[in-house]
C-alpha positions in Angstrom: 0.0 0.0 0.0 1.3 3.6 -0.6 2.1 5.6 1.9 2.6 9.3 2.7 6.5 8.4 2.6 6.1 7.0 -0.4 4.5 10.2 -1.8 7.2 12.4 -0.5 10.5 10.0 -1.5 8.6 10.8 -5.6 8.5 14.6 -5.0 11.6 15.0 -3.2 10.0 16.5 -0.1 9.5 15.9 3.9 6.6 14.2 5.1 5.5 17.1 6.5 5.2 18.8 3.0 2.6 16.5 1.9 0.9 17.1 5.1 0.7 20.4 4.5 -0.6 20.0 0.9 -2.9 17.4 1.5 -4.5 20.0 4.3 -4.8 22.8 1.8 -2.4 24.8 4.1 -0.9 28.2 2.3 2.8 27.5 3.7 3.5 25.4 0.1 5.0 27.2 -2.8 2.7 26.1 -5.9 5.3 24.2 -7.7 6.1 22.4 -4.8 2.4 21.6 -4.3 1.9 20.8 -7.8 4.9 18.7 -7.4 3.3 16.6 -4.5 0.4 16.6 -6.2 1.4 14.8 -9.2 3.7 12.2 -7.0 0.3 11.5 -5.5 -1.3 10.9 -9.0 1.9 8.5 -10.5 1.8 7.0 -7.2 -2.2 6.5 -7.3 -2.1 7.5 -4.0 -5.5 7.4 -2.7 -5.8 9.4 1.5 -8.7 8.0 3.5 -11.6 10.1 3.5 -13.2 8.9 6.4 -10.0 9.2 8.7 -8.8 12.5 7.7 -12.1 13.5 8.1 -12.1 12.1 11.5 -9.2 14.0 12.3 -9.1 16.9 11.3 -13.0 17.8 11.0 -13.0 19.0 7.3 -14.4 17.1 4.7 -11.8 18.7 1.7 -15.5 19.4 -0.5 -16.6 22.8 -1.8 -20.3 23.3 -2.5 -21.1 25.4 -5.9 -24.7 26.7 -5.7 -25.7 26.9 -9.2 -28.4 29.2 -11.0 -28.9 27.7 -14.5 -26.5 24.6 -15.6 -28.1 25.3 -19.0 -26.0 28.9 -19.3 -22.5 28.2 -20.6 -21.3 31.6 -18.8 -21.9 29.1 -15.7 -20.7 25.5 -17.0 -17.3 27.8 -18.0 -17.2 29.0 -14.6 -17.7 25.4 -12.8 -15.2 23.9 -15.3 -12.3 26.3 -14.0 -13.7 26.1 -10.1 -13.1 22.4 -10.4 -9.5 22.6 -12.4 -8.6 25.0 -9.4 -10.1 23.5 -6.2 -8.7 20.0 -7.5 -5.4 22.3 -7.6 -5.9 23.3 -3.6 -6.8 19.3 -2.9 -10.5 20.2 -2.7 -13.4 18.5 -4.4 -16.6 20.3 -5.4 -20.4 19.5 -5.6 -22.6 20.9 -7.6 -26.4 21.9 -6.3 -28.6 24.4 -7.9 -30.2 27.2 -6.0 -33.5 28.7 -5.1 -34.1 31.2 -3.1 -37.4 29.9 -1.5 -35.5 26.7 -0.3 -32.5 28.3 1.3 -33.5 25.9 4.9 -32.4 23.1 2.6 -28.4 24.6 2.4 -28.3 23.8 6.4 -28.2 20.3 5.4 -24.6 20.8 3.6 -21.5 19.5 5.2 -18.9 20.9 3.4 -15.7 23.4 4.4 -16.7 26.3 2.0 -19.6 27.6 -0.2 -19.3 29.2 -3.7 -21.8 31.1 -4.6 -22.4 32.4 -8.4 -23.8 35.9 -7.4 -27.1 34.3 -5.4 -28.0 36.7 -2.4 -28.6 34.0 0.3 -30.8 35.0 3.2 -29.5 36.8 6.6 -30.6 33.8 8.6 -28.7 31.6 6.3 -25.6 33.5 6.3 -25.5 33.9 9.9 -26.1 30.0 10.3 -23.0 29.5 8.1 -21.5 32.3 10.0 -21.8 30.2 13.3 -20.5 27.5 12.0 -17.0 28.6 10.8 -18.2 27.8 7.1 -16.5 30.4 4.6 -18.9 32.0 1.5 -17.6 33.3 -1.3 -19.1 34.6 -4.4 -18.1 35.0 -8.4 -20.0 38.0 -9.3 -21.3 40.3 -6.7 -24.5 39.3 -4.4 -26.9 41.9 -4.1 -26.3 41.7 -0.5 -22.8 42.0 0.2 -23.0 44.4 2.3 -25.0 42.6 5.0 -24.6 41.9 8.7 -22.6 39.2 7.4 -20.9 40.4 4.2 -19.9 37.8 1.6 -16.3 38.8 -0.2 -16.8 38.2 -3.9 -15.2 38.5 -7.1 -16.4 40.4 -9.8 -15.7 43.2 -12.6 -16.3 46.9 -12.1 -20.3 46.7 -14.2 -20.6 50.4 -13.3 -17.2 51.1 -15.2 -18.2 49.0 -17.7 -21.8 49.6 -18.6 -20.8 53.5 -17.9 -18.8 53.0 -21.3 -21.4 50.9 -23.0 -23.8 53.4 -22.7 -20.9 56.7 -23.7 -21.2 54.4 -26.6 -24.5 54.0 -27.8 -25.3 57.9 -27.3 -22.3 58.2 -29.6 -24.5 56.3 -31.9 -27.2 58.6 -31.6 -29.3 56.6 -28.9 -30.9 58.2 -25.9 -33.9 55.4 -25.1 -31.8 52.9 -24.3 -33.3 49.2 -23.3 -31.8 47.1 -20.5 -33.0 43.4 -20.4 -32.4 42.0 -17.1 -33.9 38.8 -15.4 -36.8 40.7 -12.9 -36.6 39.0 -9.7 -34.2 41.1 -7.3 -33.0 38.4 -5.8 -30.9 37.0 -8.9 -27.5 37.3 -9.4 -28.1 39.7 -12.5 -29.6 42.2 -10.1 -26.4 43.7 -9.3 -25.6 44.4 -13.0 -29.3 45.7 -13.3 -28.4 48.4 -10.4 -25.1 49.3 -12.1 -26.8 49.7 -15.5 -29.3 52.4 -14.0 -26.5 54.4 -12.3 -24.7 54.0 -15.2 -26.9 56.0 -17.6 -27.8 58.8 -14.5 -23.9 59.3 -14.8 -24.1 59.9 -19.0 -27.0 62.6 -17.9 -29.6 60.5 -19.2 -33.0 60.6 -16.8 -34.8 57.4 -15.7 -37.4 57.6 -18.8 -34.8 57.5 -21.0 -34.0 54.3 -19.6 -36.3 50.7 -20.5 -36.0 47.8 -18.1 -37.1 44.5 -20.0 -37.4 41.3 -18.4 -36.0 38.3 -19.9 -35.7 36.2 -17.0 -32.0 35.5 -18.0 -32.2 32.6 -20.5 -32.4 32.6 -24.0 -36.1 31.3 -24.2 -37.9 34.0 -21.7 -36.0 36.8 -24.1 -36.9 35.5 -27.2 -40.4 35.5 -26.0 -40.4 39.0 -25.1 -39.0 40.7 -27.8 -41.1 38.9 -29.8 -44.6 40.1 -27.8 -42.7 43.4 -28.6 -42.6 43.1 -32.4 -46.0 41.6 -33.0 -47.7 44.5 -32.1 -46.3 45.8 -35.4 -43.8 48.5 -34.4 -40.7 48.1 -31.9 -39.9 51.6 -30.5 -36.5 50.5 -29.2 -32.7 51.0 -31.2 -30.2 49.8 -28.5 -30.7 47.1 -26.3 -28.1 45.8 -23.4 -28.5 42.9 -22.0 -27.5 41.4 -18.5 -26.4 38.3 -19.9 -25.3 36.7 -23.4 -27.9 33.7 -23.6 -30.7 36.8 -23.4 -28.7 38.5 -25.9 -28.7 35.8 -28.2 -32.8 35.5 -27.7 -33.3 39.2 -28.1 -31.3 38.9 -31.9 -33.4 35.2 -32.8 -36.5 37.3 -32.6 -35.8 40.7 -34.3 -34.4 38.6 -37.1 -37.6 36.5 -36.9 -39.7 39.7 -37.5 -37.3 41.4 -40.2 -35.6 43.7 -38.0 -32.1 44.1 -39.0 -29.0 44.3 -36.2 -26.9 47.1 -35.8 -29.5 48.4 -38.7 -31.7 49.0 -36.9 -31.4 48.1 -33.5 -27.7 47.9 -32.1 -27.8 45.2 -29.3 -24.7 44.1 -26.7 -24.5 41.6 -24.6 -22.7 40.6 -20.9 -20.2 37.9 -20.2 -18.4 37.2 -23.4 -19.5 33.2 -24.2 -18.2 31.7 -26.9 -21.9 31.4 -28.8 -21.5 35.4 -29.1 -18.8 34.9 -31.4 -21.1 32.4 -33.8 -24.1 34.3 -34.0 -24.6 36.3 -37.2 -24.3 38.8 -36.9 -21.6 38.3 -33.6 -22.8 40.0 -30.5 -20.4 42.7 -29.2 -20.2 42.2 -25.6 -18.3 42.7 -22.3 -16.0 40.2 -21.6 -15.9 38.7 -18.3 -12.9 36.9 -17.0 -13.7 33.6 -15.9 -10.5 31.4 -15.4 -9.0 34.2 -13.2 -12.7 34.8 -11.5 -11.9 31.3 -10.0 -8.8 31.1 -9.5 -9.4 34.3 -7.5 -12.3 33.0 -5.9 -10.7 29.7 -4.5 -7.7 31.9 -3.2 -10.1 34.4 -1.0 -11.8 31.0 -0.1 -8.5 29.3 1.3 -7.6 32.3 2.8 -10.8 32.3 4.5 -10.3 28.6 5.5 -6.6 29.5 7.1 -7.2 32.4 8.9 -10.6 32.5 10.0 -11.1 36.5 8.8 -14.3 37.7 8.4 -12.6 41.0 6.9 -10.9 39.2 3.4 -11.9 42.0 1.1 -13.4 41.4 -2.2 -11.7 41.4 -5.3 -12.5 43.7 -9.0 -11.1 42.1 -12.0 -10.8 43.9 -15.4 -13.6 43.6 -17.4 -12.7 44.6 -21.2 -15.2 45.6 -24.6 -15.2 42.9 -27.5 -16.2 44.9 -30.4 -18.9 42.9 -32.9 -20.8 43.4 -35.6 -23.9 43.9 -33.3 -23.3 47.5 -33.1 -21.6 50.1 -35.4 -17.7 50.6 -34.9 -17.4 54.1 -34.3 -13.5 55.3 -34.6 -12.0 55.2 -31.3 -14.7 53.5 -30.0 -14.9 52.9 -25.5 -11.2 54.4 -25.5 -11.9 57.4 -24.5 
């Protein structure tokens, strides 16, 4: 049977190395613990469960509450929290989310919680809170800034969507259309609030601003822009969405109905997922980060994990504009 010395003769370390890394403890440099890591693998060394459980109370299992496994903005997301938290010796599971069953969360024994943007109740946080189980989220909750704040990682939407919309007025829009999902507790609620302060920034007042609902999926948006249309005249020529599967909805139905994109209507999306790139025409959109949103993420969530801090801040990535033929290129366009 292999043992831990085993494992550390193969990676040329102390015993107490692969302690360390098979404890998720921050004392390892990476290529060291990527070093362990593979001995382990050639080795097919294969830890008890059970007794390190036993031992040392953790269970080495994330939970990753999930909103929609049918948006790939989310599958990409899971597929880089697993590569990582296999990385930090962690494994995940998956379970989507409601917010109306939020009691049934108590019932997860696991060392840490991702979240991807869902705004869990205060009662459930604090329960989590009480038992020394860190949260983080990918893509800012809509409340953060509770009694019991969850650190997150995100980009700057305000700084982003502020450009977006410098953009379309520069195209000669001033009723611009956000489609957002409509519930306030979703995760595309904080983009929603970031949108509206956006365009009170550019000058523009609140009835030159449309909120659509879409629901955030590529079915509910297709649906209403099509209720839109069929009354015979759409009064809208720029439309942001919250997310790319609505954007790709809102562009099946105005070319359903003849109406032609950037000709008429200039539409952008959020998030940057591959199907943007394949749609004709493409959707411009803001590209999201999502490799380094986990990677991020599983750091703040180790740190968490090793220290105990309740004060971890949260952490703003870059987002960055992916010009498309969705919408007019206007020389110098969001480089202002």
């Amino acid at each position: 049977m292999v043992t831990r010395n085993d494992v550390a003769r193969k990676a040329g370390v102390s015993v107490a190395v692969v302690s360390y890394v098979m404890n998720n403890k921050n004392n390892v440099k990476p290529e060291t613990r990527q070093k362990v890591l593979k001995a382990m693998e050639d080795l097919h060394y294969m830890p008890n469960p059970t007794a390190r459980s036993l031992k040392t109370q953790k269970t080495n299992q994330l939970a990753v509450l999930v909103n929609y496994l049918g948006n790939p903005f989310e599958a990409g997301i899971l597929l880089h929290l697993e590569e990582e938290a296999r990385a930090w010796g962690f494994s995940l599971v998956f379970q989507s989310y409601r917010h109306d069953r939020d009691e049934a969360l108590k019932q997860l024994a696991v060392d840490g919680i991702i979240l991807l943007g869902q705004s869990l109740r205060e009662e459930t946080l604090r329960f989590f809170a009480r038992r020394n189980t860190p949260i983080v989220s990918i893509t800012k909750p809509t409340n953060a800034e509770s009694a019991h704040p969850v650190p997150y990682v995100d980009i700057d939407w305000l700084e982003s969507y502020g450009k977006v919309v410098r953009l379309l007025i520069a195209h000669g829009h001033d009723d611009i259309v956000f489609m957002t999902h409509g519930d306030e507790n979703s995760a595309l609620h904080h983009r929603t609030e970031a949108f509206c302060l956006a365009i009170a920034e550019q000058g523009l007042s609140e009835h030159q601003l449309h909120l659509l609902y879409g629901g955030g999926r590529y079915e509910n948006a297709r649906q209403c822009i099509n209720e839109i249309a069929e009354t015979g005249r759409f009064p809208y020529t720029a439309i942001q969405c919250a997310n790319d599967l609505m954007a790709i909805g809102v562009l099946s139905a105005l070319k359903e109905h003849g109406i032609g994109v950037p000709g008429q209507v200039s539409l952008v999306g959020s998030e940057n997922i591959l199907m943007t790139s394949e749609t004709e025409p493409a959707i411009a959109s803001i590209h999201f980060p999502r490799a380094e949103a986990a990677k991020q993420a599983l750091i703040l969530l180790n740190q968490l994990l090793q220290s105990g801090d309740k004060a971890i801040g949260s952490i703003i990535l870059e987002g960055s504009w992916v010009q498309r033929g969705s919408i007019k290129h206007l020389p110098n366009d969001l480089h202002e």
